[in-house]
C-alpha positions as CSV (number, residue, x, y, z in Angstrom):
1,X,-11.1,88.3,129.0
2,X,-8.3,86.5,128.1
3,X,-4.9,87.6,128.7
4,X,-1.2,87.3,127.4
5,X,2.1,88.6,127.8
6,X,4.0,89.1,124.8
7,X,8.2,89.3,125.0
8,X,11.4,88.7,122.9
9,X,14.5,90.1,123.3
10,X,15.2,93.5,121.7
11,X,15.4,93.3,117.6
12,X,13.9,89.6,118.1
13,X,10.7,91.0,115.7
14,X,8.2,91.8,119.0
15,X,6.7,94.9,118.0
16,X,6.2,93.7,114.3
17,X,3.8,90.7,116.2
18,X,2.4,93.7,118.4
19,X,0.8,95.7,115.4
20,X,-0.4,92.7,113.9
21,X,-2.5,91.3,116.7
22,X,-3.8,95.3,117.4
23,X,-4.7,94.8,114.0
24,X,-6.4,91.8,114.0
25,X,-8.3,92.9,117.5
26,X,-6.3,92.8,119.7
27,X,-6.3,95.1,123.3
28,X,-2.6,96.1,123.2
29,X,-1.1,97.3,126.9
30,X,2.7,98.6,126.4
31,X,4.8,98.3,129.2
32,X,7.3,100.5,127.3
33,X,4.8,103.1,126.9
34,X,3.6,103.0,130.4
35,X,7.2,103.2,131.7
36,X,7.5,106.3,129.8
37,X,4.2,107.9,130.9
38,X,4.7,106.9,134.5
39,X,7.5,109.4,134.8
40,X,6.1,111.8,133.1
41,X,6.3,115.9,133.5
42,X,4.3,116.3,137.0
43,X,3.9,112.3,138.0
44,X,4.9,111.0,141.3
45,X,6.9,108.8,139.7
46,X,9.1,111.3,137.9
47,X,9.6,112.6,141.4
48,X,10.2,109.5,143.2
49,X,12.9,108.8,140.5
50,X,14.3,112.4,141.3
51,X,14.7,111.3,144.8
52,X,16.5,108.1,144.1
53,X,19.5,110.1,141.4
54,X,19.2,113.2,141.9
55,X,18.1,116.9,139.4
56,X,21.1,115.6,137.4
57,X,18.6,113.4,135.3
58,X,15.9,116.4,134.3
59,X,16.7,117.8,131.3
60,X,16.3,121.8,130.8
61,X,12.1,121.6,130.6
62,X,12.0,119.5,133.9
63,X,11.5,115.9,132.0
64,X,13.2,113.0,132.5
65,X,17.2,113.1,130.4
66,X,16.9,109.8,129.6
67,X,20.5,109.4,128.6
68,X,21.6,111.1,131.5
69,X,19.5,108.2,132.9
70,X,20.8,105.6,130.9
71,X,24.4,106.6,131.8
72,X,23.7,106.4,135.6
73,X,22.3,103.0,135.5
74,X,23.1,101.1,132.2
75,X,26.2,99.7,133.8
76,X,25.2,98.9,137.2
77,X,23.4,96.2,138.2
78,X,22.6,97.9,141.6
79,X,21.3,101.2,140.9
80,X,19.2,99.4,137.4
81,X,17.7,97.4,140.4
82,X,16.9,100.4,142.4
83,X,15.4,102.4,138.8
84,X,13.0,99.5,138.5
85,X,11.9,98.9,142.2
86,X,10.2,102.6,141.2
87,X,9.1,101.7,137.8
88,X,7.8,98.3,137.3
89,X,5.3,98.6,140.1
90,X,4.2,102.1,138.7
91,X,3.9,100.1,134.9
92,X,2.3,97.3,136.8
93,X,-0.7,99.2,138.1
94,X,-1.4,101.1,135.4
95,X,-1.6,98.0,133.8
96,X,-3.8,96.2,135.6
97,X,-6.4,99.5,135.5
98,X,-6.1,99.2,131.7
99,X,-7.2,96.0,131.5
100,X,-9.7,96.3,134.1
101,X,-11.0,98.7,131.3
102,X,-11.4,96.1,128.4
103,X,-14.5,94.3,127.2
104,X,-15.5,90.7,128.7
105,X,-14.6,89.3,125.6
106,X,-11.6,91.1,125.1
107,X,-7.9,89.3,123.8
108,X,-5.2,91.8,126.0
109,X,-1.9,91.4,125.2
110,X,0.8,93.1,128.1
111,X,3.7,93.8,125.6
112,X,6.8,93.0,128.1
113,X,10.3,93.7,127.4
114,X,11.3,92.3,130.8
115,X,8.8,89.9,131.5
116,X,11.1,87.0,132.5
117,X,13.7,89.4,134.0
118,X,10.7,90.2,136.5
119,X,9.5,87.1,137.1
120,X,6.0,87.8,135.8
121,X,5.4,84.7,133.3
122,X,2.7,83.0,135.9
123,X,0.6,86.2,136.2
124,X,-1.2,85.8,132.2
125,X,-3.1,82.9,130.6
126,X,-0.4,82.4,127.7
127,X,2.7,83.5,127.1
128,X,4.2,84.5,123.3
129,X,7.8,84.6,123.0
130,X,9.6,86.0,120.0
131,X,13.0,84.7,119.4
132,X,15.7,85.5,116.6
133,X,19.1,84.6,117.2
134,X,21.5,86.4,119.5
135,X,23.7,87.4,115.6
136,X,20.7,88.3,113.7
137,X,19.6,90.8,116.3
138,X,22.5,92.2,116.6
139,X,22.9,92.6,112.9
140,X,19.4,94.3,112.8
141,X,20.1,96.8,115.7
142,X,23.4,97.5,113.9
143,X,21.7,98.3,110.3
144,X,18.2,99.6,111.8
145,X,18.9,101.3,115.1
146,X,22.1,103.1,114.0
147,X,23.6,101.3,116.9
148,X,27.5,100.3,116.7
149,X,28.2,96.9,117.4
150,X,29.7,97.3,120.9
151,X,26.4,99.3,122.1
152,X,24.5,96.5,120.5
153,X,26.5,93.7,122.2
154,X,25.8,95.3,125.3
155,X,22.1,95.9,125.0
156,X,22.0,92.1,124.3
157,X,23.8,90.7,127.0
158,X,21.8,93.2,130.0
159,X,18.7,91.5,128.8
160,X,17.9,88.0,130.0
161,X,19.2,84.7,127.7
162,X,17.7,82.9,125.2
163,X,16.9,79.6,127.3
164,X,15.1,81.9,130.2
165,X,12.6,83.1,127.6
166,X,12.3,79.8,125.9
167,X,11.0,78.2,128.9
168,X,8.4,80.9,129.6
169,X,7.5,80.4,126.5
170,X,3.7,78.5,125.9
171,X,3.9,79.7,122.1
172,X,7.3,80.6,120.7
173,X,6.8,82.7,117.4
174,X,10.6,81.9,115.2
175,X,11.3,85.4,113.5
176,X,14.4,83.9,111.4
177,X,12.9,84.5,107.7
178,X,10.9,87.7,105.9
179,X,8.2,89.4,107.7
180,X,5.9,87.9,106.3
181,X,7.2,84.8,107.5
182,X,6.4,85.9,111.4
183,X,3.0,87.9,110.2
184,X,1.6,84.6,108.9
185,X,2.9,83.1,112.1
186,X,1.2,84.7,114.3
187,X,-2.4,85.1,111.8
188,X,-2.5,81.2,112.6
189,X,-2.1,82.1,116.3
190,X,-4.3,84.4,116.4
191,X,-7.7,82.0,114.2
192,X,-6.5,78.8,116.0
193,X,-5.9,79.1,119.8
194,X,-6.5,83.1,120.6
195,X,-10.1,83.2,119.4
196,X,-10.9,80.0,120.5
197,X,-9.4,80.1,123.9
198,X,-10.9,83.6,124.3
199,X,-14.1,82.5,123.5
200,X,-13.7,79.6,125.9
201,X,-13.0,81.4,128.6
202,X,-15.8,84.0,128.2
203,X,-18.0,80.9,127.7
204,X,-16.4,78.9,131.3
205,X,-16.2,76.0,128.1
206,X,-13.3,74.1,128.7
207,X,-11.6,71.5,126.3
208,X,-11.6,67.7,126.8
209,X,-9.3,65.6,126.1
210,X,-9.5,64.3,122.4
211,X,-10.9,61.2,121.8
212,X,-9.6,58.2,120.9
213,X,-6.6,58.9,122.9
214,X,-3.1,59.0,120.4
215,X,-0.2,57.5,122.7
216,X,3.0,59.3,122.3
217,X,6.5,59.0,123.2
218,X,6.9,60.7,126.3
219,X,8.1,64.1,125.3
220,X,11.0,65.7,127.5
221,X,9.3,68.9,127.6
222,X,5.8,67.8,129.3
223,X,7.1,68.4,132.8
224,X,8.6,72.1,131.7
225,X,4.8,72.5,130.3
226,X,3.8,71.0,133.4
227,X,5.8,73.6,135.3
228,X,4.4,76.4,133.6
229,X,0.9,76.0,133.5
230,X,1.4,74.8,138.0
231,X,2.8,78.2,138.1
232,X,-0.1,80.0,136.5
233,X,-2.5,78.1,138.6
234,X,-0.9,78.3,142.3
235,X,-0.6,82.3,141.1
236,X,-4.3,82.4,140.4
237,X,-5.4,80.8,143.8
238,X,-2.5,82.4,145.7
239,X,-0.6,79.6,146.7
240,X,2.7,79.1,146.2
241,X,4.2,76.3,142.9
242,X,4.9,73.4,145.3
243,X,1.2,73.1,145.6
244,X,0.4,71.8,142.4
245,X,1.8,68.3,141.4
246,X,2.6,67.0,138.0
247,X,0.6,63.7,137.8
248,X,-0.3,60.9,135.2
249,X,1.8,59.5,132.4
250,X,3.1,62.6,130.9
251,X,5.0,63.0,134.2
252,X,6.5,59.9,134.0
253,X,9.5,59.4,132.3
254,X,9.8,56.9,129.4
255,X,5.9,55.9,129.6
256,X,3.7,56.5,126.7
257,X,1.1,59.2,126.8
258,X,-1.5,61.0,125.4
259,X,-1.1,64.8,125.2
260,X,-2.8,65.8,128.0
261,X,-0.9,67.4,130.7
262,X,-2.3,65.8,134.1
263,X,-2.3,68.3,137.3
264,X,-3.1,68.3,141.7
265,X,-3.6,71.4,143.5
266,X,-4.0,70.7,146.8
267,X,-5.5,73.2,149.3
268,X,-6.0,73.0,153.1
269,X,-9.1,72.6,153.6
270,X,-12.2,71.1,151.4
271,X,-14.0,74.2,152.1
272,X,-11.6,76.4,150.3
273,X,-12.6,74.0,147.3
274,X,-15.3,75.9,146.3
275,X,-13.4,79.1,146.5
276,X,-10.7,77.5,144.3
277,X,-13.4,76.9,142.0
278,X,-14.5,80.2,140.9
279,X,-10.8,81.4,140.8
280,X,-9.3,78.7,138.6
281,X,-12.1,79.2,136.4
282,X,-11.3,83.0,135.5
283,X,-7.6,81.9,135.3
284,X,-8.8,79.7,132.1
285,X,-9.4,76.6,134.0
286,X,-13.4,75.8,133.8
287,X,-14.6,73.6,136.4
288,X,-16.1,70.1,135.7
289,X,-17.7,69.6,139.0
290,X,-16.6,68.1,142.3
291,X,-13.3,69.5,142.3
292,X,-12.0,68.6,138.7
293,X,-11.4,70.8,135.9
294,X,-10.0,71.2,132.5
295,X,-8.2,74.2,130.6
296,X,-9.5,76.4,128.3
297,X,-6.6,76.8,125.7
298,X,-7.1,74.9,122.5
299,X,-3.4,74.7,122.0
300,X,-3.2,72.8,126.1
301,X,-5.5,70.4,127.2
302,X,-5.1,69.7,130.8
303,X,-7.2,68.2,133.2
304,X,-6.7,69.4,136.9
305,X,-8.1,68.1,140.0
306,X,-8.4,70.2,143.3
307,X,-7.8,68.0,146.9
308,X,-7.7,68.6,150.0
309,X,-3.7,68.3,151.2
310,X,-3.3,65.1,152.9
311,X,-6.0,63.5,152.0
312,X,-5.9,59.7,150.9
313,X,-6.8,60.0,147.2
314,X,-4.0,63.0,146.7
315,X,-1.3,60.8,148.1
316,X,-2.5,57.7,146.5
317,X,-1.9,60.3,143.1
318,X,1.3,60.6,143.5
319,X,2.7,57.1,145.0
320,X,1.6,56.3,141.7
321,X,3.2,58.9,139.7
322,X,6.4,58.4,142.0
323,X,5.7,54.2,141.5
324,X,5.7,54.1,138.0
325,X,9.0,56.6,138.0
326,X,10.8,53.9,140.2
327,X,9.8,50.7,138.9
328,X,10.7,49.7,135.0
329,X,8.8,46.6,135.0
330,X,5.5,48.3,136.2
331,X,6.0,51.6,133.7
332,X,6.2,48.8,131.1
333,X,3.0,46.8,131.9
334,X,0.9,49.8,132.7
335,X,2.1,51.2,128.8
336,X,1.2,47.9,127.2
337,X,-2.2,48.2,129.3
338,X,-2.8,51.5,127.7
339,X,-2.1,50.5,124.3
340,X,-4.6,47.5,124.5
341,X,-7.1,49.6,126.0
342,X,-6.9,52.2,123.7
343,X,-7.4,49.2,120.9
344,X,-10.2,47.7,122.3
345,X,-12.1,51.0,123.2
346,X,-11.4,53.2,119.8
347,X,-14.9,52.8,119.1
348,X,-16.3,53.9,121.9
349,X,-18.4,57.0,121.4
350,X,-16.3,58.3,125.0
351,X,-13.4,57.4,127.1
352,X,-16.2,56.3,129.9
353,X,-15.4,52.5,129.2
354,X,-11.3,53.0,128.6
355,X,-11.3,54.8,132.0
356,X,-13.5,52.3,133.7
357,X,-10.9,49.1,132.4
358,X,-8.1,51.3,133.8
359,X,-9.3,51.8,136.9
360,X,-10.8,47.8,137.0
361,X,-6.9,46.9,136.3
362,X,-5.8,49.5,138.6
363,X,-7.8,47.8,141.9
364,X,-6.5,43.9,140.7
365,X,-3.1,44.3,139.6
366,X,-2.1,48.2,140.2
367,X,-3.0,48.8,143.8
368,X,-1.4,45.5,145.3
369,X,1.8,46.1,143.3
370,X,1.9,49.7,144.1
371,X,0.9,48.3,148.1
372,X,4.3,45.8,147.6
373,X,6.5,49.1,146.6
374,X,5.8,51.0,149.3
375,X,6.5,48.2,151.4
376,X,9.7,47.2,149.8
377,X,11.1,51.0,150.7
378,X,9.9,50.9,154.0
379,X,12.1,47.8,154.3
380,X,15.1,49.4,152.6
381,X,14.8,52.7,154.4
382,X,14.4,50.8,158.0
């Protein structure tokens, strides 16, 4: 089963992307609607909230008064806090038993209004953000919703900023032309990394690196991916971010690389490896043997390795990561290195011989310079 959290603010275009994927086959869960049914007539919920505000919110047939509702906690930051510390677990487990209900094979997508404002982007395989600008929406709740501008300007503001959703984003669907425009968007979506990386996932297939490697410029927003995607797999083995390390070129700064994010987790212990295994590989993370995996999304390769904390050959990992950060002269060499390698293997039916050059240049010239920096800050810091 693969699963993904869809958000956008409100009059971003998120329920227009909703039906579509329903339609194309999609299993939709609705966090709206669950909020809704969780305080229904009878629910403990309904009476929880009771408790918290008071009969004052029933209305005459003993449901909720949303607007009576609204008007207790629209404005306050405190008592909005206190409303969802009843809800969102309530929407949460429902949730989770819905999709506990879909087939193997299914695609679920959690529609989430407030899935960055709760801090739940790390908890799904992918997540779709819909973005219009801040104007646009607020000219379509203005002309849709009936709403006046002030209402609107308000609804805008209690939800989280653009930039917060942006960075949760692993797919960001732009809804700034005709429907059709975002329909077609999200058709593509849908044939060219949601079938493919649920199929991938049902299958434990993952998705090598392409070959012959394409050096890039480094692009700014590979250690924001990088963040993402550690998040996602520390919340899968229930370990906290700071366990997973950003590795290889694409976390270096300046140094060409292929698209391919490079990731550690490190555990405790090497028994817990085997453990780690099996959970990473539901997350969408398919093991390659002996602690080394790769993701499943089409749209992502990653390769992931799993070592024991401490050990030599994680530190060694990142003194070269934090190495080629430092030292100009060495980022340069290594990317020249890279390029000629690249040359000379292009033929090469695999990247076995392009690998084994690196790591021949890495035990002659890599590992004695790397040796000399570490030495030289030992100086400097004693």
């Amino acid at each position: 089963m693969l699963s993904i959290a869809l958000t956008g603010g409100i009059a971003a275009g998120k329920s227009l992307v909703a039906r579509r994927l329903r339609n194309l086959g999609a299993t939709i869960i609705d966090s709206d609607v669950l909020a809704r049914e969780v305080v229904a007539p009878g629910t403990s919920g309904l009476a929880a909230v009771v408790d918290a505000f008071g009969r004052g919110i029933l209305a005459p047939d003993g449901g909720l008064d949303r607007p009576a509702l609204a008007a207790v906690v629209f404005g306050d930051p405190v008592q909005r806090d206190r409303l969802n510390g009843i809800i969102h677990p309530l929407v949460r487990a429902e949730s989770a038993r819905l999709a506990a209900t879909a087939a193997p094979d299914a695609i679920v997508v959690h529609d989430i209004p407030l899935l960055v404002e709760t801090g739940r982007e790390a908890a799904f395989q992918l997540v779709v953000v819909v973005e219009a600008p801040a104007e646009l929406r607020l000219e379509r709740m203005v002309s849709t919703r009936g709403m006046s501008r002030g209402e609107a300007t308000a609804r805008l503001q209690a939800q989280a900023p653009d930039h917060r959703r942006r960075a949760a984003a692993d797919v960001l669907l732009l809804n700034t032309g005709t429907p059709q425009d975002l329909l077609d968007q999200v058709d593509a979506l849908w044939r060219d990394r949601l079938v493919p990386f649920a199929a991938n996932v049902s299958a434990s297939r993952p998705v090598l690196a392409p070959w012959p490697p394409q050096l890039l410029t480094w692009d700014p927003s590979w250690p924001e991916q990088a963040a993402r995607l550690g998040a996602r797999i520390a919340a899968a083995v229930g370990l906290q971010p700071d366990a997973v390390d950003h590795l290889g070129s694409t976390a270096v700064p300046g140094l060409i690389a292929a698209d391919v994010v490079d990731l550690q987790l490190r555990v405790q212990q090497q028994a817990a490896i085997d453990d780690v295994d099996r959970q990473l590989g539901t997350a969408g993370f398919p093991t390659l043997g002996s602690g080394r995996h790769a993701g499943a999304d089409p749209g992502r390769p990653v390769r992931l390795h799993v070592r024991e904390e401490g050990s030599q050959v994680a530190a060694t990992a990142l003194a070269v990561r934090n190495w080629l950060r430092d030292d100009p002269k060495a980022r340069e060499d290594y990317g020249q290195l890279k390029l000629r390698l690249a040359a000379e293997h292009a033929s090469d039916p695999d990247a076995a011989g392009y690998a084994a050059a690196k790591a021949e240049w890495f035990r002659t010239v890599g590992a004695p310079a790397l040796q000399r920096w570490q030495l030289a800050g030992e100086h400097s810091r004693g």
